[in-house]
TORKOLKOL-216552 format. One record per residue: residue number from 0; z, y, x of N, C-alpha, C in turn. Coordinates in Angstrom, 3 decimals. Atoms other than C-alpha are relative to their C-alpha. Last residue first. Layout:
<rs>
[r NUM, [Z, Y, X], [Z, Y, X], [Z, Y, X]];
...
</rs>
This chain:
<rs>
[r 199, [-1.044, 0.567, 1.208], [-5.151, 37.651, 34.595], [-0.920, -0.591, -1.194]];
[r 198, [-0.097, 1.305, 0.168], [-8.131, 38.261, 37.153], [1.010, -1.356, -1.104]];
[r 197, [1.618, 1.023, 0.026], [-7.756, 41.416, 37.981], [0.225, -1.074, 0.174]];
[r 196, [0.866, -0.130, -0.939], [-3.926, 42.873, 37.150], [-1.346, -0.790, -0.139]];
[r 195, [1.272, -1.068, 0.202], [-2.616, 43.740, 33.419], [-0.785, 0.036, 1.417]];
[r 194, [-0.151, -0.520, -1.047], [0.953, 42.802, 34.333], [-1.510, 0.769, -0.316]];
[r 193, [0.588, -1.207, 0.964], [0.838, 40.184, 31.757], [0.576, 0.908, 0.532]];
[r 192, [1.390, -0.107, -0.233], [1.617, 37.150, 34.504], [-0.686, 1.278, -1.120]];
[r 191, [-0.114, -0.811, -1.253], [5.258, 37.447, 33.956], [-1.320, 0.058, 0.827]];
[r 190, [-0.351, -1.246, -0.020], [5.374, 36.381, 30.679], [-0.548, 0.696, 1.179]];
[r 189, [0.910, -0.275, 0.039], [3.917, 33.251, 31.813], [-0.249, 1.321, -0.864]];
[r 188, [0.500, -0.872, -1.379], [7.020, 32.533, 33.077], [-1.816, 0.594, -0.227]];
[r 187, [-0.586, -1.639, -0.454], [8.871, 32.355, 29.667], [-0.867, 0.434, 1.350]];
[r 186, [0.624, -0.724, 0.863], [6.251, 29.332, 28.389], [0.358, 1.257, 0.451]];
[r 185, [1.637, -0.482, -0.231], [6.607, 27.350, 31.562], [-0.541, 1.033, -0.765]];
[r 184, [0.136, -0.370, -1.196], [10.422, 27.526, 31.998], [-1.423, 0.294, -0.126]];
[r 183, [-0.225, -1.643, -0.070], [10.758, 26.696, 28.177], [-0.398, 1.073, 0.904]];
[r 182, [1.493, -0.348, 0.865], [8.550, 23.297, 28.620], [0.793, 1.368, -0.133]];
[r 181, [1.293, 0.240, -1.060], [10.913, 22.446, 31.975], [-1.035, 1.061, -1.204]];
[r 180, [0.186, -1.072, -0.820], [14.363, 23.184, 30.192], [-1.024, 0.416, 0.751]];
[r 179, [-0.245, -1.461, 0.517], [13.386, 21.560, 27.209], [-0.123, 0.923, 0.834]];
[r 178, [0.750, -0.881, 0.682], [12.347, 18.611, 29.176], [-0.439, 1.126, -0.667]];
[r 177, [0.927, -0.291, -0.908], [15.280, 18.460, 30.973], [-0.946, 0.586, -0.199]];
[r 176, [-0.391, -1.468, -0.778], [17.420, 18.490, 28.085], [-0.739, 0.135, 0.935]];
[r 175, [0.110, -0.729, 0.925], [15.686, 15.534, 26.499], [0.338, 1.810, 0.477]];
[r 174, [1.642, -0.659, -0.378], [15.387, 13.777, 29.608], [0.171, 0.677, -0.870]];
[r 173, [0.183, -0.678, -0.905], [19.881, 14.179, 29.656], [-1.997, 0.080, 0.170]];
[r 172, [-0.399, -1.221, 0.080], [19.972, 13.463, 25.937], [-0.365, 0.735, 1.863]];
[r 171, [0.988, -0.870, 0.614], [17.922, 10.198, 26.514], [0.206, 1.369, -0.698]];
[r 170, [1.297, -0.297, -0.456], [19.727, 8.936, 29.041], [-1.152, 1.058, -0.616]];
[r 169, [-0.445, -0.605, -0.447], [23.052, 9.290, 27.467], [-1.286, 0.726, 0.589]];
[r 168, [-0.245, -1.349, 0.036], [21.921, 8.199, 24.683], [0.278, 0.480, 0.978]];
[r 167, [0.128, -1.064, -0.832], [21.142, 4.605, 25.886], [-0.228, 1.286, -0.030]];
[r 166, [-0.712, -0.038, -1.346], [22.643, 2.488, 23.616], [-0.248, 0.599, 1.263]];
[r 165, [-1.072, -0.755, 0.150], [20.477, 3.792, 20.989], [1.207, -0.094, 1.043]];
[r 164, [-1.342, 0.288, -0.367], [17.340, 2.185, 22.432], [1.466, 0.537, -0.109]];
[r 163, [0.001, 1.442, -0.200], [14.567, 2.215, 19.946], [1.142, -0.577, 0.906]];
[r 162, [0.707, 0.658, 1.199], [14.978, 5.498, 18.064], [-0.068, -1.688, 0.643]];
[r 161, [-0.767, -0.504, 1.474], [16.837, 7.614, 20.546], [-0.540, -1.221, -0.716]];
[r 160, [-1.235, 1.091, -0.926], [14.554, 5.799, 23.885], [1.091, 0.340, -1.366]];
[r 159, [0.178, 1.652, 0.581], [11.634, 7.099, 21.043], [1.288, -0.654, 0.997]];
[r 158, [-0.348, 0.001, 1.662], [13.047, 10.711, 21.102], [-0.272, -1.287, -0.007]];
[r 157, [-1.286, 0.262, 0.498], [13.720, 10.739, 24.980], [0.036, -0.372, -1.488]];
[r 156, [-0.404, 0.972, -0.471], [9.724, 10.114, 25.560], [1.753, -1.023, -0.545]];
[r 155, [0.060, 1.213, 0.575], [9.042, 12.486, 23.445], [0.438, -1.197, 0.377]];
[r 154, [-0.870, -0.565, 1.401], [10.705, 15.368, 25.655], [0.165, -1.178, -1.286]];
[r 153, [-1.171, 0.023, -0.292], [9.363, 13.738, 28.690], [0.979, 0.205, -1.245]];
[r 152, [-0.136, 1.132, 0.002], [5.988, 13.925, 27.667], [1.612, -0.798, 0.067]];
[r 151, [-0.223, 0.582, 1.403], [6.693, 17.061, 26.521], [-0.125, -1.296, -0.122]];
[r 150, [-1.253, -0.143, 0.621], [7.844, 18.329, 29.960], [-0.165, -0.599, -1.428]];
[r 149, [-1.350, 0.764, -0.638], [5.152, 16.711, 31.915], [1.331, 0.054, -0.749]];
[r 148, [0.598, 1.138, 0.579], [2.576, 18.564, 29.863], [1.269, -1.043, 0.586]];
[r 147, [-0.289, -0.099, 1.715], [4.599, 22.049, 30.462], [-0.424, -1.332, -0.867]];
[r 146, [-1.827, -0.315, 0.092], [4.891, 21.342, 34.122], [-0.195, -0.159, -1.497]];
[r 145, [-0.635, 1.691, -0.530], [0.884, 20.147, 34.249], [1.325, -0.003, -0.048]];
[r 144, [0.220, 1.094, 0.736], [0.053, 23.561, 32.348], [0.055, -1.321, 0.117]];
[r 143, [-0.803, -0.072, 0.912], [2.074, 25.839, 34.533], [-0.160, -0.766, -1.254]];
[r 142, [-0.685, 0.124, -0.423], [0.132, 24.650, 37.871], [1.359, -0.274, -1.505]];
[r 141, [0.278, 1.451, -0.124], [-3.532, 24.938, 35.993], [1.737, -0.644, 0.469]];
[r 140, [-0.353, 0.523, 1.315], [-2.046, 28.331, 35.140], [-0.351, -1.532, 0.038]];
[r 139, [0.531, 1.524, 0.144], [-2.095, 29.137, 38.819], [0.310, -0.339, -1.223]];
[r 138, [-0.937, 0.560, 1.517], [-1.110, 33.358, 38.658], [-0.613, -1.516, 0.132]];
[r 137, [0.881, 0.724, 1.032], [-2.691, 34.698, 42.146], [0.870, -1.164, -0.911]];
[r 136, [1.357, 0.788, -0.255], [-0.396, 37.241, 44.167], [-0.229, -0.725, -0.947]];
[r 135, [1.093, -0.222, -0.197], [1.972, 40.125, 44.512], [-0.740, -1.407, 0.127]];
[r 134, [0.600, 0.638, -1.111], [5.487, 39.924, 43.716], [-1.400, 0.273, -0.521]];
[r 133, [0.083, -0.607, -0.864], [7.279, 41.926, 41.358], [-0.336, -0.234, 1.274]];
[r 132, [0.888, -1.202, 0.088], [6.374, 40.617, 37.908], [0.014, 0.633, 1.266]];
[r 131, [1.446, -0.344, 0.325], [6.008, 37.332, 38.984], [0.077, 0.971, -0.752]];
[r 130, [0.550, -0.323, -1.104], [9.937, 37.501, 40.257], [-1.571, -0.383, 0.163]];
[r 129, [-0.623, -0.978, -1.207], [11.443, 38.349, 37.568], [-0.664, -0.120, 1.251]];
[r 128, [0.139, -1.122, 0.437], [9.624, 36.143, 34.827], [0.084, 1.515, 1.185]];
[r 127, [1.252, -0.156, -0.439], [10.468, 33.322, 37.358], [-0.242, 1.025, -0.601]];
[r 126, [0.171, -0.074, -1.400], [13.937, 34.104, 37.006], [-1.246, -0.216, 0.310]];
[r 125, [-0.174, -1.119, -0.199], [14.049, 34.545, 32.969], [-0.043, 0.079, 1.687]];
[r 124, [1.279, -1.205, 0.363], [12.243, 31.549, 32.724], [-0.073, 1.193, 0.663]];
[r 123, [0.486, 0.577, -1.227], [15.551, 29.661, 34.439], [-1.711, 0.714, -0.157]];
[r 122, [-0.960, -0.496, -0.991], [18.041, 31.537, 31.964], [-1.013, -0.344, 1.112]];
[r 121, [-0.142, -1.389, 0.092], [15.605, 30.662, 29.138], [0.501, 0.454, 1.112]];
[r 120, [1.192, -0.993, -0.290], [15.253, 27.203, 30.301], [-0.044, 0.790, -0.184]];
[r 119, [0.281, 0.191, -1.725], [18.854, 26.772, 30.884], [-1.534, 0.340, 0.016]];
[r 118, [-0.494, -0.715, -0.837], [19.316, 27.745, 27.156], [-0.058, 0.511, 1.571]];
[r 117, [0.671, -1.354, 0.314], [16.991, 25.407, 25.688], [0.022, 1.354, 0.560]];
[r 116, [-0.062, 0.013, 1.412], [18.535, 22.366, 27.396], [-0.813, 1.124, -0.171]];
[r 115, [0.580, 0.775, 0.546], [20.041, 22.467, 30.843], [-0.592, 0.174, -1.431]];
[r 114, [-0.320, -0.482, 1.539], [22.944, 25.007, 31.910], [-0.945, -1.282, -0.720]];
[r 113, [-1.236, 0.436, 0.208], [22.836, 23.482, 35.712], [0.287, -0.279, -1.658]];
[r 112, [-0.484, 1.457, -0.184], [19.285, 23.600, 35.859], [1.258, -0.250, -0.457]];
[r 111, [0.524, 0.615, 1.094], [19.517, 27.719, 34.457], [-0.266, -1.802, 0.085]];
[r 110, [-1.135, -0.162, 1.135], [21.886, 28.444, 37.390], [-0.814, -0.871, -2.055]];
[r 109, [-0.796, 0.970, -0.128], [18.967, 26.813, 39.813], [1.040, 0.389, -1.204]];
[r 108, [0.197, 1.075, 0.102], [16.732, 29.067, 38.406], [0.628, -1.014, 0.244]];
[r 107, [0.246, 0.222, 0.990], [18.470, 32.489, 38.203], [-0.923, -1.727, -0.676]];
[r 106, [-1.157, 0.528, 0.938], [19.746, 31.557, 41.458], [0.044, 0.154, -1.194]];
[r 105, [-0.393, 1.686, -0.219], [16.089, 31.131, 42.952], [1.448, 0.203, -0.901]];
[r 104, [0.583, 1.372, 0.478], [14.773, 33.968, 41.037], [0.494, -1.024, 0.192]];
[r 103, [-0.546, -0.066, 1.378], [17.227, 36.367, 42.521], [-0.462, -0.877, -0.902]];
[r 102, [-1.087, 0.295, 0.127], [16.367, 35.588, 46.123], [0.718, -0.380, -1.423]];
[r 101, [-0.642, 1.431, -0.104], [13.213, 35.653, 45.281], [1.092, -0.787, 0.060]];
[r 100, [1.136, 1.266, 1.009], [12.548, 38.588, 44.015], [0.244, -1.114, 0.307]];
[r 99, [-0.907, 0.430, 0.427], [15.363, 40.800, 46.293], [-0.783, -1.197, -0.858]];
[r 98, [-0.762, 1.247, -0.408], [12.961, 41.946, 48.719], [1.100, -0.747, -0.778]];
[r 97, [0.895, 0.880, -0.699], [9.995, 43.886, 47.160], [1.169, -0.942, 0.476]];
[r 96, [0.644, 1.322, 1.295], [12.347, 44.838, 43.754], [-1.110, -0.468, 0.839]];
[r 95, [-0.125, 1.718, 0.358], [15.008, 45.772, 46.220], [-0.734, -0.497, -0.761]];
[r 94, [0.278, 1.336, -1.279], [12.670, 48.293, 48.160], [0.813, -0.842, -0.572]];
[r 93, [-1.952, 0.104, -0.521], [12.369, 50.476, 45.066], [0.103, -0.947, 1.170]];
[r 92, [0.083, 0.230, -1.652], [8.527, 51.947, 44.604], [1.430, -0.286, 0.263]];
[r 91, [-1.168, -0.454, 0.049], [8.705, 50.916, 40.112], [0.141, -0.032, 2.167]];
[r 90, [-1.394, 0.638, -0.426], [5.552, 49.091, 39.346], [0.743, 0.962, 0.584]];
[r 89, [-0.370, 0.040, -1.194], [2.932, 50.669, 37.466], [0.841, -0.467, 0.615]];
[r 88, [-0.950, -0.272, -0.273], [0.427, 49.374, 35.229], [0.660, 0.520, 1.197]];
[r 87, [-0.408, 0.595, -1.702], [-3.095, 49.985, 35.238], [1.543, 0.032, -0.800]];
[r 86, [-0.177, -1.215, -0.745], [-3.752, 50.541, 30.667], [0.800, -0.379, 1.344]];
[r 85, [-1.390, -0.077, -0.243], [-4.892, 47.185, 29.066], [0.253, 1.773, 0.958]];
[r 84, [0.195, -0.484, -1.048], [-8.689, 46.667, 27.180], [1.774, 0.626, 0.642]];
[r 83, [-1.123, -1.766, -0.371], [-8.358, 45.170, 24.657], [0.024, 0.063, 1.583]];
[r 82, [-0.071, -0.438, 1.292], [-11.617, 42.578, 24.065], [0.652, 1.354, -0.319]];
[r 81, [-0.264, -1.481, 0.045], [-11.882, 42.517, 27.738], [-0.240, 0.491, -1.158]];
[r 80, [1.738, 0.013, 0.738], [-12.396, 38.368, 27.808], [-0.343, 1.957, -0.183]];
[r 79, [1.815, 0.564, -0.429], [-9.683, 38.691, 30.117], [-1.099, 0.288, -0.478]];
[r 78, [0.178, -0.738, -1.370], [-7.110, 41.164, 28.313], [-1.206, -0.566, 0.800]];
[r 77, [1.109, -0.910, 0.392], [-7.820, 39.168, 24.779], [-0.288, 0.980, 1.413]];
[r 76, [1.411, 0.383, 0.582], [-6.820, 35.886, 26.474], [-0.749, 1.263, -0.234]];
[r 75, [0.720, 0.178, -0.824], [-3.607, 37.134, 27.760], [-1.850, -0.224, -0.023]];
[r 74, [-0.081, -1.496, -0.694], [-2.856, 38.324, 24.449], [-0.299, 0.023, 1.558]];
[r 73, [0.576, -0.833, 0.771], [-3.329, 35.442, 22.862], [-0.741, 0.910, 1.053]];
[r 72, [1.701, 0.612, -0.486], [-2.086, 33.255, 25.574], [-1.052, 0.461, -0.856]];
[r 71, [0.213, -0.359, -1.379], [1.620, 35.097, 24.858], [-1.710, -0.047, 0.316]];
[r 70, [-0.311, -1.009, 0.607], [1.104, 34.242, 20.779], [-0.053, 0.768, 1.355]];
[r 69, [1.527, -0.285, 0.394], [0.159, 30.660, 21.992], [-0.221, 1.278, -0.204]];
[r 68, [0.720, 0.127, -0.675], [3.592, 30.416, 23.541], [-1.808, 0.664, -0.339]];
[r 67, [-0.506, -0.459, -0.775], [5.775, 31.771, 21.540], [-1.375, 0.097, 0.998]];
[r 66, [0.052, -1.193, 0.632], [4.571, 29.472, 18.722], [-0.432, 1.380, 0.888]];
[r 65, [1.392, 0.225, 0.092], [5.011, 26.714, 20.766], [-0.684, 0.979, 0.050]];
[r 64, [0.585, 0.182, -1.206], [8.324, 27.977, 21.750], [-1.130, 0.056, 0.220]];
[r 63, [-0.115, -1.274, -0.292], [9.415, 28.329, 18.195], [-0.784, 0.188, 1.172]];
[r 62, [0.657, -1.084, 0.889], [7.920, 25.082, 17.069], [0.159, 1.314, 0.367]];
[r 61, [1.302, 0.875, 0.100], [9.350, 22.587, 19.801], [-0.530, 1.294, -0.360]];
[r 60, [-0.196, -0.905, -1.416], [13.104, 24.623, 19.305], [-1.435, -0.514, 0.414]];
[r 59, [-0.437, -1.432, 0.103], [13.061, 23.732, 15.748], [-0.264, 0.840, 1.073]];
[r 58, [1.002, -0.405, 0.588], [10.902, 19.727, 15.975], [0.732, 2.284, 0.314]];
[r 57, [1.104, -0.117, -1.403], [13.357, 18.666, 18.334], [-0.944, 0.397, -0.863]];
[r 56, [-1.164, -0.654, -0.767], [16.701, 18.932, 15.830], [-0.967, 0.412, 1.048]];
[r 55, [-0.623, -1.695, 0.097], [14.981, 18.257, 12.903], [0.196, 0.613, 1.066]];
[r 54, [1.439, -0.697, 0.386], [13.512, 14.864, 14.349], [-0.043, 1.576, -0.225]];
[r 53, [-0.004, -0.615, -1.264], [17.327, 14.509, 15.219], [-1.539, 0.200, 0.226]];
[r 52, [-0.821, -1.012, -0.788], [18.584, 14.606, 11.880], [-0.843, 0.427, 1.398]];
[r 51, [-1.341, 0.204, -0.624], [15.534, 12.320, 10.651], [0.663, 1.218, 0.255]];
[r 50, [-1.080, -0.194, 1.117], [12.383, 12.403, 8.657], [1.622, 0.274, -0.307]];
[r 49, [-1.187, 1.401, -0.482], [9.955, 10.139, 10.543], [1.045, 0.743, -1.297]];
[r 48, [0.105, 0.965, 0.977], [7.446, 12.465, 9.278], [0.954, -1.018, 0.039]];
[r 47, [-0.786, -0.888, 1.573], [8.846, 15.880, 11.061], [-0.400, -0.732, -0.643]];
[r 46, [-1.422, 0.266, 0.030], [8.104, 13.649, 14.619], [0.534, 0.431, -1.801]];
[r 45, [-0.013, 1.147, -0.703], [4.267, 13.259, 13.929], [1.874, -0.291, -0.102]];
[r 44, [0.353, 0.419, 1.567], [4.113, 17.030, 12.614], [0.139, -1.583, -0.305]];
[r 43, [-1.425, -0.240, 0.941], [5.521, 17.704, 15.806], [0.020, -0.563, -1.507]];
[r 42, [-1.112, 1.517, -0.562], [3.142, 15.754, 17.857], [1.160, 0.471, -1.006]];
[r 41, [0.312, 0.854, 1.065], [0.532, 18.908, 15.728], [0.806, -1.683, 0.640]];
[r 40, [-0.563, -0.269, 1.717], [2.357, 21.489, 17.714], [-0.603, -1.249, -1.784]];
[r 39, [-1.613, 0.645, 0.410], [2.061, 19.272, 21.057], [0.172, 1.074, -1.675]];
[r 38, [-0.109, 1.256, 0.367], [-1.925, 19.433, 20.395], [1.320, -0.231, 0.237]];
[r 37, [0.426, 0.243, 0.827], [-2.317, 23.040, 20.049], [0.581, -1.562, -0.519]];
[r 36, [-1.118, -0.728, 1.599], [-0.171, 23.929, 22.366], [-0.280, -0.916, -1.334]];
[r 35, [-1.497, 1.371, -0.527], [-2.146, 21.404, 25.099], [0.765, 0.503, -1.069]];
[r 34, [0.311, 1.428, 0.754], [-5.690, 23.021, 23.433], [1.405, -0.705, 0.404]];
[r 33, [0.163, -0.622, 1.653], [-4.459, 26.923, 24.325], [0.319, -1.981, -0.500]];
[r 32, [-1.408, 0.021, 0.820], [-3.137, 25.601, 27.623], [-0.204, 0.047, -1.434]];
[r 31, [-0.735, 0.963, -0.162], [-6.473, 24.235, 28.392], [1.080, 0.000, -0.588]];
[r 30, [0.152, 1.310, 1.561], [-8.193, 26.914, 26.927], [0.704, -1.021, 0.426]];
[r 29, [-1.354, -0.484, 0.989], [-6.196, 29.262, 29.940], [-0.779, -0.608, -1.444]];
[r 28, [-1.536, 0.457, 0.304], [-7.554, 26.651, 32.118], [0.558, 0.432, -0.565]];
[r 27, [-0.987, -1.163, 0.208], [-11.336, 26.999, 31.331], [1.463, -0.470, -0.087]];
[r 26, [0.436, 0.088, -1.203], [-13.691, 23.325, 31.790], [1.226, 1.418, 0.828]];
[r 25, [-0.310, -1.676, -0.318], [-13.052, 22.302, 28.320], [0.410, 0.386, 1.657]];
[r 24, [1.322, -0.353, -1.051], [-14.560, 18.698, 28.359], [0.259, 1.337, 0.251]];
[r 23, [0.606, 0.500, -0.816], [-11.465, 16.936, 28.269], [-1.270, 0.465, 0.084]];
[r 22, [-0.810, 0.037, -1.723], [-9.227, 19.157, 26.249], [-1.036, -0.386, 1.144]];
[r 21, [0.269, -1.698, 0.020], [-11.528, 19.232, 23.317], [0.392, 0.209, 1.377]];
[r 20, [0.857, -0.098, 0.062], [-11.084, 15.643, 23.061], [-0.484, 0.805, 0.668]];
[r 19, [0.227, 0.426, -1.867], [-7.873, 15.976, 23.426], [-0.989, -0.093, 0.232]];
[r 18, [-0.222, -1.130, -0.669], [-7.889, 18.395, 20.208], [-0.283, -0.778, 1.533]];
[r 17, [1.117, -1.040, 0.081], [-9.895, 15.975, 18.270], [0.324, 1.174, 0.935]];
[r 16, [1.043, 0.337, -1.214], [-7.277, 13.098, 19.219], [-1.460, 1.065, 0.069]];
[r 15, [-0.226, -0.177, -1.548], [-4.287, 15.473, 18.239], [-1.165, -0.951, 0.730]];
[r 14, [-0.149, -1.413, -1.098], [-6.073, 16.408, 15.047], [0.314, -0.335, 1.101]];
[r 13, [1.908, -0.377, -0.479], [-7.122, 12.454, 14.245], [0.212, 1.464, 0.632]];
[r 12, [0.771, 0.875, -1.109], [-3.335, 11.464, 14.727], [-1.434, 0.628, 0.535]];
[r 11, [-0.583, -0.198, -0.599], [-2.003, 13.947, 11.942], [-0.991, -0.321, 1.651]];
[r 10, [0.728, -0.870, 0.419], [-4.548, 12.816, 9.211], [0.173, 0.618, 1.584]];
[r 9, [1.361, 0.316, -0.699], [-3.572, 9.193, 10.309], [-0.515, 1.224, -0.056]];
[r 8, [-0.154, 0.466, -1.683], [0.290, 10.007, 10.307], [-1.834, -0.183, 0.301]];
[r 7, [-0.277, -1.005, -1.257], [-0.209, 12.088, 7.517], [0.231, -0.150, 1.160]];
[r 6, [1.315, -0.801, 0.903], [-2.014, 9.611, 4.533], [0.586, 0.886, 1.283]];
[r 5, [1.666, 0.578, -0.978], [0.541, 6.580, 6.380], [-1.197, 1.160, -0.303]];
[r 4, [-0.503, 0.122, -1.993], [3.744, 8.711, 5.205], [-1.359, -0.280, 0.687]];
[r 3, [0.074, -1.437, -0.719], [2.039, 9.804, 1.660], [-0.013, -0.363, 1.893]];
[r 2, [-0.589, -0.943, -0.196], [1.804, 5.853, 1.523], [-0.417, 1.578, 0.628]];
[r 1, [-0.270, -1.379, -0.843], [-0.961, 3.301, 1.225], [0.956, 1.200, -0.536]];
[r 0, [0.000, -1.198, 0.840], [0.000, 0.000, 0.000], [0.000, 1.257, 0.881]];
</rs>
C-alpha cells in the first residue's frame, strides 16, 4: 500500500538526485555551493518524514543555516555576475587589524571547538569572519564547500547511529556536534569574503 510517507520520500529522493546531477556537470564553484544547499535542504525534508523529537531537533538549526547560507551566495552571486554593482570598500589603517588577525582567529576558533554544537560554530565563524575581512588574499570556495559537505555527511551520519544504534549516543551526539560546528563555520566565514574585492 502506498503511503503519504512513501509519495515524499520518492518525490523527495528524485530532487536530491536531480540536484546531484546538476552538481556533477556544473563546472562553477559558487553553483556548487548553491546546488550542495540546495540538496542538504531537501535531506531535511527526508529527516522531517521520519517524524521524531530529534528529527525536529536537526531539521531547526539545518534550515536556518541553510537558509543563511543561500541568502549570503545570493548576494555574492549578484556582485560577480555585476548585476549590483558594490561601492570599493574601505578598511580601517590600524596596525592591530594587519597583525592581530590571526592571532585572534585562532582563539576564536579553537574556543568555539571546545563550545561544540551550533554555538561553537558561531563563536568559531565569528574568527574566520575576522580575519577574512582583514587579510589580503584569494577566497577558495571549492575549500569551504568540501568542509560544509563533510559536515553534513557527518551530521546524518549521527542521526542514523541515533536510529539504529541507540547504545551509542554518546558517539553520535559528539559527530552531531561536530558537524554543526563544521557546517556553521563554513556558512559564517563566507561572510567574510563580501568585501566587494575582484574576483569575489
Amino acid at each position: 500500500m502506498i503511503t503519504p510517507f512513501h509519495i515524499g520520500l520518492f518525490a523527495v529522493s528524485l530532487c536530491i538526485l536531480v540536484t546531484f546531477l546538476s552538481f556533477l556537470k556544473e563546472k562553477d564553484d559558487l553553483h556548487k555551493l548553491i546546488l550542495t544547499d540546495l540538496a542538504a535542504i531537501m535531506a531535511l525534508f527526508i529527516i522531517a518524514l521520519v517524524g521524531t523529537d530529534l528529527a525536529e531537533a536537526l531539521i531547526l538549526p539545518g534550515l536556518v543555516v541553510g537558509i543563511s547560507k543561500l541568502m549570503a551566495l545570493a548576494e555574492i552571486y549578484l556582485v560577480k555576475e555585476g548585476i549590483q554593482q558594490k561601492k570599493n570598500s574601505t578598511v580601517l589603517d590600524i596596525e592591530v587589524l594587519d597583525t592581530a588577525p590571526a592571532i585572534l582567529a585562532a582563539i576564536l576558533v579553537i574556543y568555539g571547538i571546545i563550545l561544540s554544537g551550533f554555538s561553537g560554530g558561531a563563536v568559531a565563524g565569528l574568527g574566520i569572519i575576522f580575519y577574512l575581512a582583514f587579510k589580503k588574499h584569494d577566497e577558495k570556495f571549492e575549500l569551504i564547500e568540501t568542509v560544509s559537505g563533510y559536515a553534513w555527511v557527518t551530521w546524518i551520519a549521527a542521526f542514523f547511529i541515533f536510529l539504529i544504534f541507540p547504545s551509542q549516543w554518546f558517539l553520535a551526539v559528539m559527530l552531531a556536534g561536530g558537524g554543526i560546528l563544521l557546517k556553521v563555520m563554513a556558512k559564517f566565514s563566507l561572510i567574510g569574503t563580501m568585501r566587494g574585492d575582484p574576483g569575489v
